[in-house]
PARO-175671 format. One line per 4 residues: number of its first residue (from 1); for each residue x, y negated, z negated of N, C-alpha, C. Coordinates in steps of 0.02 Angstrom, whole numbers, plus 50000, padded with zeros to 5 digits. Example, Ala and Ser with C-alpha at 12.3 -4.5 7.8 and 13.67 -1.06 7.14 Angstrom:
BEGIN
1	50660/50284/49610/50615/50225/49610/50660/50165/49610  50642/50112/49646/50684/50053/49643/50645/49998/49606
***
This chain:
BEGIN
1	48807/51315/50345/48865/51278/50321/48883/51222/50370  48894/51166/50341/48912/51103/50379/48984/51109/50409  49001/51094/50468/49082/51095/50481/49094/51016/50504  49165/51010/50486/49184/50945/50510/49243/50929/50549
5	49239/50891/50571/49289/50859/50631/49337/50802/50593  49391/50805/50586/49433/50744/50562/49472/50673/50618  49460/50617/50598/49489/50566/50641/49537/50533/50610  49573/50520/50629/49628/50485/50619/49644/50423/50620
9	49620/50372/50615/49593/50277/50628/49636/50251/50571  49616/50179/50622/49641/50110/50576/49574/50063/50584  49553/50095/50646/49473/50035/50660/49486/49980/50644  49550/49942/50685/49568/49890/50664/49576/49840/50750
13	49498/49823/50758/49457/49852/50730/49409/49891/50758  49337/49938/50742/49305/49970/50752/49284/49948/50833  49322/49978/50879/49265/49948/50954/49246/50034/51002  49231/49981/51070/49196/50059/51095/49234/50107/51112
17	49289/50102/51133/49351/50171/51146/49332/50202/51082  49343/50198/51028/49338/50209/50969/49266/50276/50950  49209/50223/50976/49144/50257/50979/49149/50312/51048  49167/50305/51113/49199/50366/51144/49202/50426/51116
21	49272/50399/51106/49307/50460/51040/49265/50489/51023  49236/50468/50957/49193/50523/50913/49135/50559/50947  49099/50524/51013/49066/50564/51037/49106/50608/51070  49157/50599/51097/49181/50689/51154/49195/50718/51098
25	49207/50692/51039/49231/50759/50985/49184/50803/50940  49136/50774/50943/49067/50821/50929/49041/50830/50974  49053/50826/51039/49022/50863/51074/49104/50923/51105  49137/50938/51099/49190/50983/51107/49197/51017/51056
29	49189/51029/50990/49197/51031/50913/49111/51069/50890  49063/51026/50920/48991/51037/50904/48998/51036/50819  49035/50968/50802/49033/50990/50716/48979/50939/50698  48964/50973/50644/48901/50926/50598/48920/50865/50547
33	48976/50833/50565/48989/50799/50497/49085/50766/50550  49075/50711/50536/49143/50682/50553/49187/50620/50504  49233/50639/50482/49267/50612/50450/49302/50562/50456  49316/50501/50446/49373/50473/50458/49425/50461/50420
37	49494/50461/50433/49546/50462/50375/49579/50407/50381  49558/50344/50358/49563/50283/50377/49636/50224/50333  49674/50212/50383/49739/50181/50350/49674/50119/50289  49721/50083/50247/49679/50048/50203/49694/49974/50215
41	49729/49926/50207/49741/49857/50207/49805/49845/50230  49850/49890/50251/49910/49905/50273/49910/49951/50317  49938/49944/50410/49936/49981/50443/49988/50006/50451  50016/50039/50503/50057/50105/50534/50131/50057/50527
45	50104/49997/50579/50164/49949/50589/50174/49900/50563  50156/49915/50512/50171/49872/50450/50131/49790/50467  50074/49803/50478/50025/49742/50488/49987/49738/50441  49959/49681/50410/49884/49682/50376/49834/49698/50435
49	49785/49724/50396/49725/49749/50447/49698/49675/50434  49646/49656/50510/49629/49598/50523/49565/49587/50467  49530/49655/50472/49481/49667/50419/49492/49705/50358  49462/49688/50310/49485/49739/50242/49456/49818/50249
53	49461/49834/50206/49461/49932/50228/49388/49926/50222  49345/49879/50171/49287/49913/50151/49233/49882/50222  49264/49830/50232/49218/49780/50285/49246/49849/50353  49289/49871/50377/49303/49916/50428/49266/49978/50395
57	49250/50015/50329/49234/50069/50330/49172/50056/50356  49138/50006/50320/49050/49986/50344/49032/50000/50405  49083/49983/50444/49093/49965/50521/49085/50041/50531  49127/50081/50530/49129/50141/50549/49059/50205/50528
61	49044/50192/50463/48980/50213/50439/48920/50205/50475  48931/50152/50518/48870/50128/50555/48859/50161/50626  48924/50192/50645/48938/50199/50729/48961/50263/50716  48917/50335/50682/48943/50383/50694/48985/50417/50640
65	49020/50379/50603/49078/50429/50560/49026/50429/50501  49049/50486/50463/48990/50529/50408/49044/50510/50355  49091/50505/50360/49119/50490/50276/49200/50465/50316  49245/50408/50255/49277/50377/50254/49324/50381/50193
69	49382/50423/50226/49430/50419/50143/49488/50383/50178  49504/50343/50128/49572/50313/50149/49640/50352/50154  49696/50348/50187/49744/50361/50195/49781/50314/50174  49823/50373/50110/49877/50305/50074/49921/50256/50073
73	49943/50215/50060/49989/50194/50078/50050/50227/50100  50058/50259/50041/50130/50293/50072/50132/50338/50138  50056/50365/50133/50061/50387/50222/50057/50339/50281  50017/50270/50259/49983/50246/50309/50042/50189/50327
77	50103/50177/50306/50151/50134/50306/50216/50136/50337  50206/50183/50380/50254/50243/50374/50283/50268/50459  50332/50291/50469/50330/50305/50544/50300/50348/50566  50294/50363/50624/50247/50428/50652/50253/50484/50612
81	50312/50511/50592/50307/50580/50590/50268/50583/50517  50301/50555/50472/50258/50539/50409/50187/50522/50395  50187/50468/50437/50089/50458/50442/50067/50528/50458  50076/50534/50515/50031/50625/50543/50030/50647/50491
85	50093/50686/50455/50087/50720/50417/50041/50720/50350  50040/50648/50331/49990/50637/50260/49943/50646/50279  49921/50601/50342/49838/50614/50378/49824/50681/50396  49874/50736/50400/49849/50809/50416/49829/50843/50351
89	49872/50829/50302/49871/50847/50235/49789/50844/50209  49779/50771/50217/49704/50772/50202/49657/50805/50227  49647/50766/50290/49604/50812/50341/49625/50887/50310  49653/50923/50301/49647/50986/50269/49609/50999/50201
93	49635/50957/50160/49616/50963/50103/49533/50952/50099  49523/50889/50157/49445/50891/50139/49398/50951/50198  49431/51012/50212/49407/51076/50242/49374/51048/50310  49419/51018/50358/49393/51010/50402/49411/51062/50466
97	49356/51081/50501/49388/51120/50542/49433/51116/50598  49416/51040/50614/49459/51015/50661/49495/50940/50665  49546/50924/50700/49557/50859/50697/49573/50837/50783  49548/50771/50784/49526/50769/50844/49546/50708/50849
101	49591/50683/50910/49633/50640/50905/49629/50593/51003  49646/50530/50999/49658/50527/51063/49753/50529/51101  49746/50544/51163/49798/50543/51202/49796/50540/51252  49865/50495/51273/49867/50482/51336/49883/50556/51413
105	49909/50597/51360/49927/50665/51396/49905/50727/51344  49839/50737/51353/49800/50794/51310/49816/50856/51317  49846/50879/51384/49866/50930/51409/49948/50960/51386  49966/50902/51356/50064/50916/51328/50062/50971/51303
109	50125/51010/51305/50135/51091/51280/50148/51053/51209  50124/51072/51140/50145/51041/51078/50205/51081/51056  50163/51154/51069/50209/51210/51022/50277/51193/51075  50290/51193/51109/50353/51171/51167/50393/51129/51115
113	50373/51072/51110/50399/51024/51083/50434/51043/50991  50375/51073/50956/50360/51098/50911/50431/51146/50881  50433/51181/50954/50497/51231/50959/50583/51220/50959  50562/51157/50984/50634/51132/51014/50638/51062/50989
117	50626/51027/50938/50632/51000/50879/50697/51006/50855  50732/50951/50831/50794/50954/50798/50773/50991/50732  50841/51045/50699/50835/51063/50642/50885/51051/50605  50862/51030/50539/50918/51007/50470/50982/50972/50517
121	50946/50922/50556/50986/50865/50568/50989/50790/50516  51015/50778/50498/51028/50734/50435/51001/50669/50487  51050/50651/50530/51034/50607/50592/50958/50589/50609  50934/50632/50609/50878/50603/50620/50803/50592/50554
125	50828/50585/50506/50812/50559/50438/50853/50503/50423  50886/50448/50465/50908/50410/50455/50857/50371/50507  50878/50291/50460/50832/50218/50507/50874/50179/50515  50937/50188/50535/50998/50161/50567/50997/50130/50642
129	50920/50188/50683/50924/50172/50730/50839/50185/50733  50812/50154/50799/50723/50171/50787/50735/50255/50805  50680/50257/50754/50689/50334/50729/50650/50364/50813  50602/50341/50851/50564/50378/50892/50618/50367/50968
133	50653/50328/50994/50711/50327/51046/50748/50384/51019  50770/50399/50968/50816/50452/50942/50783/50521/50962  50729/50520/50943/50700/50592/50918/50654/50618/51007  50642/50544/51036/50591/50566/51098/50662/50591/51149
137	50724/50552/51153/50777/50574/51200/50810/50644/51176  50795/50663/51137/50822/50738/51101/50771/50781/51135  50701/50769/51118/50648/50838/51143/50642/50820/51228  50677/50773/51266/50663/50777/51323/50721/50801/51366
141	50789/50810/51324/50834/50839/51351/50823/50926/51333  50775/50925/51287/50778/51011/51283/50698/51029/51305  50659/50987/51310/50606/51027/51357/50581/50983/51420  50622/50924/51438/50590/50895/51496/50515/50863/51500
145	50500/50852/51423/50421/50801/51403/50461/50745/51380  50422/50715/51401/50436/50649/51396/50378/50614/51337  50411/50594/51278/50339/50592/51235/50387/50502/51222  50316/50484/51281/50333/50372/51278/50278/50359/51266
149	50236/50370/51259/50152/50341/51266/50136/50346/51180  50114/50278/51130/50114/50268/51078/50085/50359/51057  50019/50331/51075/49966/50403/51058/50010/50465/51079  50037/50472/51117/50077/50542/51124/50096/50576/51083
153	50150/50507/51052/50180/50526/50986/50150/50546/50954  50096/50533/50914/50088/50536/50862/50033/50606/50878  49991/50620/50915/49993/50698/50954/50028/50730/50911  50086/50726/50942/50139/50772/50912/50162/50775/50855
157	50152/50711/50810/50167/50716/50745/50106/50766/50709  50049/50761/50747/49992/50789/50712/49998/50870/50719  50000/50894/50775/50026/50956/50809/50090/50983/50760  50104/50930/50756/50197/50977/50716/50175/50982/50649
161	50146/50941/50624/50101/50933/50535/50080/50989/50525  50033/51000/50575/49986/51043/50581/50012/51111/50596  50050/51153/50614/50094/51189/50603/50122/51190/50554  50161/51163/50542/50210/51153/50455/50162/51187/50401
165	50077/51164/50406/50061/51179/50356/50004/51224/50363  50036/51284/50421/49976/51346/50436/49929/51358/50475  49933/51283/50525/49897/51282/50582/49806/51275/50545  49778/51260/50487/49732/51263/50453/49656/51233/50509
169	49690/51173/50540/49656/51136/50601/49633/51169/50661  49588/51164/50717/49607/51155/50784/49616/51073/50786  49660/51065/50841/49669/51020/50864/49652/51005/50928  49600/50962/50938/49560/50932/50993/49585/50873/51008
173	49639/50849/51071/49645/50812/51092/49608/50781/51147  49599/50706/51147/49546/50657/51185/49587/50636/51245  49576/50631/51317/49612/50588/51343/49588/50522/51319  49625/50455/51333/49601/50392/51313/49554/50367/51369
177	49529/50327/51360/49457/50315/51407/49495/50234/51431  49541/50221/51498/49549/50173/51554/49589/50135/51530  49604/50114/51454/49669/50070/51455/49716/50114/51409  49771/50071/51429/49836/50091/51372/49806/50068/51287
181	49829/50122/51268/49847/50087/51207/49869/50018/51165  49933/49988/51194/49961/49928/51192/49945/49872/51247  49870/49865/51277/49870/49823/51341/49839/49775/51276  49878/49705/51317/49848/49668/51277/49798/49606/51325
185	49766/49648/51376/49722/49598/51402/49673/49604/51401  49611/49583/51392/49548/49595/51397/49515/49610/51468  49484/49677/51497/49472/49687/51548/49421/49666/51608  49369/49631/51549/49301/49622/51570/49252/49669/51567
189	49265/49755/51550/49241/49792/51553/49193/49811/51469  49184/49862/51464/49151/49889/51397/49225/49910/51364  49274/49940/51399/49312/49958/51337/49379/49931/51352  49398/49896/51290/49454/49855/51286/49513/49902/51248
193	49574/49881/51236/49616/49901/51166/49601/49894/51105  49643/49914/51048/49625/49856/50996/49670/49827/50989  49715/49812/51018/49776/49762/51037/49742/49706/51082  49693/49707/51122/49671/49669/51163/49634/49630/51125
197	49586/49673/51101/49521/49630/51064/49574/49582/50982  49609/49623/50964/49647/49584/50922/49687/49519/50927  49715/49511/50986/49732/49461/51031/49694/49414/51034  49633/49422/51057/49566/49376/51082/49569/49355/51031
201	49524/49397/50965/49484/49382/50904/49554/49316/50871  49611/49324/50853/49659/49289/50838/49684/49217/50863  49680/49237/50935/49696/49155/50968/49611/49126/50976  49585/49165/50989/49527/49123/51004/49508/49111/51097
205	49542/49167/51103/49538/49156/51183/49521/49227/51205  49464/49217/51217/49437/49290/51273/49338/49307/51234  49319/49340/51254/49277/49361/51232/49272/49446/51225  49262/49449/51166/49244/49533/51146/49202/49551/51165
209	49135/49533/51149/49073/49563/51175/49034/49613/51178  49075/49637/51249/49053/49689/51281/49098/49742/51273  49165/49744/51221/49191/49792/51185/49182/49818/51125  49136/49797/51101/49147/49812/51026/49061/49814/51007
213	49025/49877/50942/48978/49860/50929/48959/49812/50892  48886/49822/50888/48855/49732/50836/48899/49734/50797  48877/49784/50752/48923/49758/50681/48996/49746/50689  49018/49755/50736/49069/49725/50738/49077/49660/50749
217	49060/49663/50802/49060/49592/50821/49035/49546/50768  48982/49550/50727/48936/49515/50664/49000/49506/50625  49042/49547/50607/49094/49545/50563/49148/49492/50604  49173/49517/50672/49196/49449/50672/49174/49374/50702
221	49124/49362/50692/49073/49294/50682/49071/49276/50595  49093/49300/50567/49083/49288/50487/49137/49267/50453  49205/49327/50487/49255/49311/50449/49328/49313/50491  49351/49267/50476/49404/49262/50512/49463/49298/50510
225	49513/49338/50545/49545/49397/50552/49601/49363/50505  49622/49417/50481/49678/49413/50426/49749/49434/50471  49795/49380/50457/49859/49409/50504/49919/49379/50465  49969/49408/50471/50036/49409/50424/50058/49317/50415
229	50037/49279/50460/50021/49219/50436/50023/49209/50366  49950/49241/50350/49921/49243/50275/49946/49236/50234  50006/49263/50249/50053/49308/50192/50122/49280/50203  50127/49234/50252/50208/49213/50265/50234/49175/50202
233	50205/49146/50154/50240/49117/50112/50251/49171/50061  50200/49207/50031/50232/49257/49979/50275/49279/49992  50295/49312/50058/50354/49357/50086/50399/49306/50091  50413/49263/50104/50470/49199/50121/50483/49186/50039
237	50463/49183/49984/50478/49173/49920/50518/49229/49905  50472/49284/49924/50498/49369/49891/50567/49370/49901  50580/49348/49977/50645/49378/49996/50690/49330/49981  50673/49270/49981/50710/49195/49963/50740/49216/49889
241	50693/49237/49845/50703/49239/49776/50736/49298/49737  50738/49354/49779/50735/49434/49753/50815/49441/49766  50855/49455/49704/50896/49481/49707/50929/49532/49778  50993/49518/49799/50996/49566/49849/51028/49626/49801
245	51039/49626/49750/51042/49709/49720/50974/49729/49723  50917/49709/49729/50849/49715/49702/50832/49760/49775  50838/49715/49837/50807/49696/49897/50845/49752/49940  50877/49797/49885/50936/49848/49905/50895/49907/49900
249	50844/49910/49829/50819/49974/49823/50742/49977/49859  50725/49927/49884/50672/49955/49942/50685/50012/49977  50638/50048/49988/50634/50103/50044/50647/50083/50104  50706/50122/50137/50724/50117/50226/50747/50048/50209
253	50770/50022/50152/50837/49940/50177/50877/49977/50179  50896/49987/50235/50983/50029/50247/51019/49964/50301  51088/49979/50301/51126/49946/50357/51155/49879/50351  51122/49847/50277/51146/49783/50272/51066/49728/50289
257	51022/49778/50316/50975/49708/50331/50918/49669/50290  50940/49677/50224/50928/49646/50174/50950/49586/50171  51002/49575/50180/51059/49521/50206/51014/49489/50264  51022/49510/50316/50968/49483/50360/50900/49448/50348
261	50874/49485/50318/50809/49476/50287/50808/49407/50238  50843/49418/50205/50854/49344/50145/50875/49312/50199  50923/49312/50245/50965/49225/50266/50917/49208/50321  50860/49260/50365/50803/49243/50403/50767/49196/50381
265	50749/49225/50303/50696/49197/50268/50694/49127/50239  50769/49103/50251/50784/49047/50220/50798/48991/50289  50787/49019/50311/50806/48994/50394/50728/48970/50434  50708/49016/50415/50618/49026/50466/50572/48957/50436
269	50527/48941/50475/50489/48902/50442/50401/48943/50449  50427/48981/50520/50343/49033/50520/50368/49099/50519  50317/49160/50512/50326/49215/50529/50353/49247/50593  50299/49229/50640/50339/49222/50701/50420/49206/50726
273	50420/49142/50705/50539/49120/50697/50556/49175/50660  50531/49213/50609/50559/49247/50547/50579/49321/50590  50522/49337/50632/50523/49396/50668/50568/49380/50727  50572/49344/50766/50621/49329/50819/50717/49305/50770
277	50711/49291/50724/50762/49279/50701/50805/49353/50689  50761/49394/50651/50783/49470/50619/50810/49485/50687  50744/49503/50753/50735/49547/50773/50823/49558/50823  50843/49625/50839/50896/49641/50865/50897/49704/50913
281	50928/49751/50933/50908/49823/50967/50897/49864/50908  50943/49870/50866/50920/49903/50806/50861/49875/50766  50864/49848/50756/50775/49829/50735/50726/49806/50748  50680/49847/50760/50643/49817/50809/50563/49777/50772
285	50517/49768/50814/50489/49707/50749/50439/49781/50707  50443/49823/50742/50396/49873/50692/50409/49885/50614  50481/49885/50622/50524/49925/50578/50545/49846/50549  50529/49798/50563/50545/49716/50515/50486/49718/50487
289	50437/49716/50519/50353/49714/50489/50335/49774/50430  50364/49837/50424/50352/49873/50381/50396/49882/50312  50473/49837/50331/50509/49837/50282/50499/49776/50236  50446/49724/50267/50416/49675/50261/50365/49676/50188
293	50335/49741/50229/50280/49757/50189/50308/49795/50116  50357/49838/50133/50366/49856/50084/50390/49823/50039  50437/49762/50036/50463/49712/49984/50394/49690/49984  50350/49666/49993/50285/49642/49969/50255/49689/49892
297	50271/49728/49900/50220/49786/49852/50284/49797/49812  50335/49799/49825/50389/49829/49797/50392/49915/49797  50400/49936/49849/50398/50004/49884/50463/50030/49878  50486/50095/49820/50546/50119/49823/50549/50186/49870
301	50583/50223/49860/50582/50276/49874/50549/50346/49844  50544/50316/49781/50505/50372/49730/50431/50366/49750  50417/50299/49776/50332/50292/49793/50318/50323/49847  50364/50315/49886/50364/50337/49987/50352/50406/50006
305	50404/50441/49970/50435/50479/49978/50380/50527/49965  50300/50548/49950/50295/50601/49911/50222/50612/49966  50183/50675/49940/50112/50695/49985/50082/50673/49955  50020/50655/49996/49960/50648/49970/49934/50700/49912
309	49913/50664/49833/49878/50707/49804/49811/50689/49764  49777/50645/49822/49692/50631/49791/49677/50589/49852  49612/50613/49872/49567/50589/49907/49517/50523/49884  49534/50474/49897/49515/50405/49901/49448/50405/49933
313	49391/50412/49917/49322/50396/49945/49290/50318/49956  49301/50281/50040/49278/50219/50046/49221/50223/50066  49171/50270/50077/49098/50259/50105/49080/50328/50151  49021/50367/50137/48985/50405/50145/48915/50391/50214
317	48900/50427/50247/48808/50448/50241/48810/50474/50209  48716/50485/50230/48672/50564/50227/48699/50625/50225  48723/50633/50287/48746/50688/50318/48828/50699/50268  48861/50641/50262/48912/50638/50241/48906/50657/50164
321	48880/50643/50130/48855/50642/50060/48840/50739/50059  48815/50765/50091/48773/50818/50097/48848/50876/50105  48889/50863/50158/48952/50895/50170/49000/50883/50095  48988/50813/50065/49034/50809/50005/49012/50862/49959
325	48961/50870/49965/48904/50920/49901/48931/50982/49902  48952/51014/49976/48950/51075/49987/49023/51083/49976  49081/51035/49974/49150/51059/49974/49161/51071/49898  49141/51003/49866/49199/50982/49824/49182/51025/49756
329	49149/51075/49762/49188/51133/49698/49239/51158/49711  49258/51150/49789/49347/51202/49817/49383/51143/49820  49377/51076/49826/49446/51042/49821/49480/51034/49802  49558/51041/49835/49622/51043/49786/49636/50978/49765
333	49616/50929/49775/49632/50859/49776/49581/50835/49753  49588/50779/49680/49544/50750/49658/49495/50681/49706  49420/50689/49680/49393/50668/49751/49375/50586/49713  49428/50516/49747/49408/50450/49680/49363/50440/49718
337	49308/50398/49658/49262/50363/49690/49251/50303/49670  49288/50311/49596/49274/50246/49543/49336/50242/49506  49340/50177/49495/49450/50136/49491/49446/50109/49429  49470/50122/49389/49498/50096/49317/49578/50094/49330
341	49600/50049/49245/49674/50062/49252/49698/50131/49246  49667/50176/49219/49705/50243/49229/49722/50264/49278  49660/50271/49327/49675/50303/49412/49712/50273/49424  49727/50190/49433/49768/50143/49462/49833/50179/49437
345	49848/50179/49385/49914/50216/49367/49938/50273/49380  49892/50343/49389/49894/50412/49376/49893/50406/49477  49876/50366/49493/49877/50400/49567/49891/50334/49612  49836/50289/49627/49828/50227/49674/49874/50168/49656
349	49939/50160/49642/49989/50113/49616/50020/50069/49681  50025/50129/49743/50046/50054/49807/49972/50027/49845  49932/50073/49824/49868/50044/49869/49812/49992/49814  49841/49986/49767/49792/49941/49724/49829/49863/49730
353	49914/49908/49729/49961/49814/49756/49952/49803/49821  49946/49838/49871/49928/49812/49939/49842/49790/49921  49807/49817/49894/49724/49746/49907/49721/49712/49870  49777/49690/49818/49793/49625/49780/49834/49572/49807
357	49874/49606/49868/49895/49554/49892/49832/49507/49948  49768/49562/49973/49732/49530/50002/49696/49505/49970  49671/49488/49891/49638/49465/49836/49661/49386/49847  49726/49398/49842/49772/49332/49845/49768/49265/49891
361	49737/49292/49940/49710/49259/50009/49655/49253/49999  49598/49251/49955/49534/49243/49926/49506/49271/49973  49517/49344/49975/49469/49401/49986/49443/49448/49941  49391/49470/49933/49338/49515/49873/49391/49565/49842
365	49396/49586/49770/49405/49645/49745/49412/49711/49775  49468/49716/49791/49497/49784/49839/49479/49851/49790  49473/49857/49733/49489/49912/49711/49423/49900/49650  49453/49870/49587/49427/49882/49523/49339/49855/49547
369	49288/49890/49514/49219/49850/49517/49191/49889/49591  49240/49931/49630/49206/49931/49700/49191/50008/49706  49124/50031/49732/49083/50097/49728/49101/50102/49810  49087/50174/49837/49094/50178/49912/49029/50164/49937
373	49060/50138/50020/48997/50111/50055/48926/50174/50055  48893/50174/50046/48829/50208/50069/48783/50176/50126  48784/50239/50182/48722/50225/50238/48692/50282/50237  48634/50272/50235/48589/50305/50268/48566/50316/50323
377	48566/50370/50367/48554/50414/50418/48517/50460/50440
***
């Protein structure tokens, strides 16, 4: 029987920290088959990915990962605790034995944290204030961890998921291999950020190189990185034009900054002014960039709000193909592979409007017409 290892990515984009990773986790794991559960055209912090999901799954197919399902929008859009949780959901559903993650502190007590967790606090289901200052100064006055380090977090979102729903996982945490997470300089070395290399690839200043594999690099020699730029005029219309009763029922517009949002938008002439205009202590640009996104798609609460219930297939191996064979008479979750208007309706409704908005920018067919990547291995 094949076992598998689950990852958690945006491969945004695919470099060598990345390739690291998946090697200490089959070799700690010794699993035959590694997964990735990959955000799609919309990331965590409410960014467009620089590359589209299918040009990043390719990427990933090539360097190690055995199969590629997307993570939905509604998980992948989302704050920590929510992302973990959809991305654990899956990774379960597609019977993996483990999920294997990086961190800056691999050694953190989880269940600690796990334990001493606010309960049926209303307060902290509110976005009144950034939800992770709230929630990290609560578990450090009751267990003395300090959870500041991006990857930490989300550790723990995975750890607490993962509990919630039976502990089904091990969880194999990575230390990170020499930089932060958020460094945004290029080191000279083999392994960069992807904040760094994203930096470079964007201004045009630095060289990747020696961070990132071919195909990566081939990908960005071809095509030029996609960044909220792209998109500053649709969003400057949306909000210019959209009713503020309308611009009310987005998901997480609480507080009035709808209001904000329209008189920014009418004010800004780039994205950038638009983001320094909003931005305040209460909002910070994560939480502008994702409420951003969500008036883009038109994201309520009924869309947000719910679990994952179907597995999105962007690209396979050998090996990967071979593990699909052996699960999917037990899956609880329908496994897509092929997009009509029905699926689009019955399931994929924010992730078919998020790769139409990248259609829009004269990029390839996100969804309808598109089969998953196949490599051979």
């Amino acid at each position: 029987m094949l076992r598998a290892v689950g990852i958690v990515s945006e491969y945004n984009p695919f470099h060598n920290g990345h390739r690291y990773q998946l090697q200490q986790a089959k070799l700690r794991t010794g699993a035959d088959v590694t997964v990735a559960i990959m955000s799609g055209n919309w990331l965590q912090r409410g960014e467009p990915a620089i590359f589209d999901k299918w040009q990043r799954a390719a990427v990933a197919l090539k360097n190690d990962i055995d199969i590629v399902i997307e993570l939905p929008f509604f998980s992948a859009v989302q704050p920590s605790h929510i992302f973990a949780a959809g991305a654990v959901q899956i990774a379960a559903g597609l019977q993996c034995n483990w999920l294997s993650f990086g961190a800056e502190n691999p050694d953190m007590d989880y269940q600690k944290l796990i334990d001493n967790q606010p309960k049926r606090d209303g307060h902290f289901k509110q976005f009144d204030r950034p939800y992770a200052s709230i929630f990290q100064d609560y578990l450090f006055n009751k267990t003395g961890i300090r959870l500041s380090e991006p990857n930490d977090v989300l550790a723990f979102g995975y750890a607490n998921a993962n509990f919630n729903l039976g502990s089904p996982l091990q969880l194999v945490p990575i230390k990170r291999n020499s930089v932060a997470h958020n460094d945004n300089h290029l080191s000279g070395g083999s392994i960069a950020s992807a904040s760094a290399i994203r930096k470079a690839l964007i201004s045009g200043v630095g060289d990747v190189t020696q961070t990132v594999p071919a195909e990566t690099l081939r990908l960005t020699e071809t095509q030029p990185p996609i960044t909220w730029d792209d998109f500053w005029p649709m969003l400057r219309f949306e909000l210019v034009e959209t009713p503020i009763t309308e611009l009310h029922r987005i998901y997480q517009m609480t507080e009035g900054i709808d209001y904000r949002l329209k008189s920014c938008a009418i004010k800004a002439t780039t994205f950038k002014e638009f983001l320094q205009l909003v931005k305040t202590k209460r909002y910070t640009y994560t939480r502008i960039q994702r409420l951003c996104t969500y008036v883009m798609v038109h994201a309520y609460n009924d869309d947000m709000l719910v679990k994952p219930n179907y597995l999105r297939l962007l690209g396979f191996t050998s090996q990967g193909r071979a593990y699909l064979s052996q699960i999917k008479k037990s899956l609880s979750m329908p496994l897509l592979t092929k997009i009509n208007e029905d699926v689009v309706d019955q399931y994929i409704q924010l992730d078919f409007k998020a790769g139409m908005l990248f259609q829009m920018i004269d990029q390839p067919s996100q969804d309808f017409y598109k089969h998953p990547v196949i490599v051979k291995n």
